[in-house]
N, C-alpha and C positions, 0 to 999 in steps of 0.2 A: 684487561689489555695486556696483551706480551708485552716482553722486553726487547728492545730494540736491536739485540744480539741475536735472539733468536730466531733464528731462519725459517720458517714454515710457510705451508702452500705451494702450488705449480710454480713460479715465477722463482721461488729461492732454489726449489729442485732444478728448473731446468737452468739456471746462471745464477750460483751461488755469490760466485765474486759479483758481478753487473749489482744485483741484492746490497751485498753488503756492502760497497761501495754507496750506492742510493742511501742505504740508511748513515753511513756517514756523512753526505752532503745535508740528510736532513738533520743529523744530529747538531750539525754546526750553525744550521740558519734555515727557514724557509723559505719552499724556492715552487716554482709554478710548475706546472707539469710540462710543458715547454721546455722551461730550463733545464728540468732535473733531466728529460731527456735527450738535448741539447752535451750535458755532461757528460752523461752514462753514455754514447757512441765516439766522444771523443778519448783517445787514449791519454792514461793518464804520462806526465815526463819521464818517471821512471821505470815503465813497463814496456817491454822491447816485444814480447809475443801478445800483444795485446788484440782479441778479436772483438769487433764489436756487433754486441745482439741484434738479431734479426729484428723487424717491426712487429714479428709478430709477439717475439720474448717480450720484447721492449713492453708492447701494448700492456699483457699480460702485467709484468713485474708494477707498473703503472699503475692498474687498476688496483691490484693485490695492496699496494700502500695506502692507494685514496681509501681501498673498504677497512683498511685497519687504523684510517684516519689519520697516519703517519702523512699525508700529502696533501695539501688540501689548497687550490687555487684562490677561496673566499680566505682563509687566515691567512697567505701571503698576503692579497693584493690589503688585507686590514693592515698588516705589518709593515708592510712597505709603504704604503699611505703614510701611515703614520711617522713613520724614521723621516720622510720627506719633509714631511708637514713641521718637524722637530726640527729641520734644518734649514728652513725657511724657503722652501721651493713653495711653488702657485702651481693651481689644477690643474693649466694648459701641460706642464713640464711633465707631472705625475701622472697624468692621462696617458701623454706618449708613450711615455717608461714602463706603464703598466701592457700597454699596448704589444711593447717589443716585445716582451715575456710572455706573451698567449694568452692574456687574460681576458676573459670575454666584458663585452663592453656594457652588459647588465652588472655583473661585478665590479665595474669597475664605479660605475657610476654608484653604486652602493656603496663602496667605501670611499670615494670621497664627497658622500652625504654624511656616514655617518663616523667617520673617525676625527672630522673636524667637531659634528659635536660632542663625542666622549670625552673627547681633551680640551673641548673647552675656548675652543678657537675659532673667529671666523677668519676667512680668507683677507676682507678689507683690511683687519686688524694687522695681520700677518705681513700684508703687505705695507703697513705703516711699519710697522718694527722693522724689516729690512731696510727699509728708505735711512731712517735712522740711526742701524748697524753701520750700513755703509757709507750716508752722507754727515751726518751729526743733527740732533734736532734743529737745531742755527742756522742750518745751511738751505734759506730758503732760497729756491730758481729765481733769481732775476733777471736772467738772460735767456733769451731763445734755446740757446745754446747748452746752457746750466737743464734746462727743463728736458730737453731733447732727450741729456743724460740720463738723469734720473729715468725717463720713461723706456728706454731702453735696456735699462738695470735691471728695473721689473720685470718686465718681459724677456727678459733671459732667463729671469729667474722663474717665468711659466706662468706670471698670473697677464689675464686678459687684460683689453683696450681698455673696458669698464671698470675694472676692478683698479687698474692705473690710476686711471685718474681720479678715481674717491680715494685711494690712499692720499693722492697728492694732494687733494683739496684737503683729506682730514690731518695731515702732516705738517700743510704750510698755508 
């Protein structure tokens, strides 16, 4: 595998900068092919004669990173899964998210199959630890009112109708 410096193929010949700019947004995080190319046409703050690539560069420069593996829409949406999943968001939320970023909806639904079971996590469970984080284990609904919240909480937080209310029965 080259080094991430090194420039080679059609795509760094014909927009070297466009290139290595790419390879610095990949060097810092993974990001969908959507995004990275969402980035690469916007100019960046500091650059005043900034042109940006045709769709055809674009295309080109695109594909040239997916074959060198440097880009790759399945190890985003696993990584972004996952960082969600660590931060107690629910699939409904992660779904979207993944959605806005281009990632196709076989992928997506693959990783939020299988990044819940690598780390070891279900969703019901998930959604009882944030009830919890946010309410206190004590703090059971005894008010219409009290419940409404809670269930709304969830549901910001992206998990379904279903997945609500078995947290809240396994919670209180």
């Amino acid at each position: 595998m080259e080094t991430p410096t090194a420039a080679s193929g059609e795509a760094a010949d014909q927009a070297p900068w466009h290139y290595d700019r790419a390879v610095r947004l990949l060097a810092q995080r993974e990001h969908s092919r959507q995004e990275l190319a969402q980035k690469l046409r916007l100019a960046p703050k500091q650059s005043q004669d900034f042109t940006p690539p045709s769709p055809e560069v674009l295309d080109a420069l695109l594909d040239e990173l997916e074959n060198l593996n440097w880009l790759s829409d399945q190890r985003f949406a696993a990584s972004f899964t996952r960082q969600r999943l660590l931060k107690g968001q629910g699939p409904v939320k992660v779904r979207y998210e993944l959605k806005q970023r281009g990632v196709s909806d076989e992928l997506i639904e693959w990783a939020l199959e299988i990044t819940p079971e690598e780390e070891g996590i279900d969703w019901i469970n998930q959604a009882t630890t944030a009830l919890y984080k946010r309410f206190g284990p004590e703090a059971s609904p005894t008010t219409p009112n009290q419940k409404s919240k809670m269930i709304r909480f969830l549901q910001q937080r992206g998990f379904s109708s279903e997945q609500t209310y078995q947290a809240l029965q396994a919670a209180y």
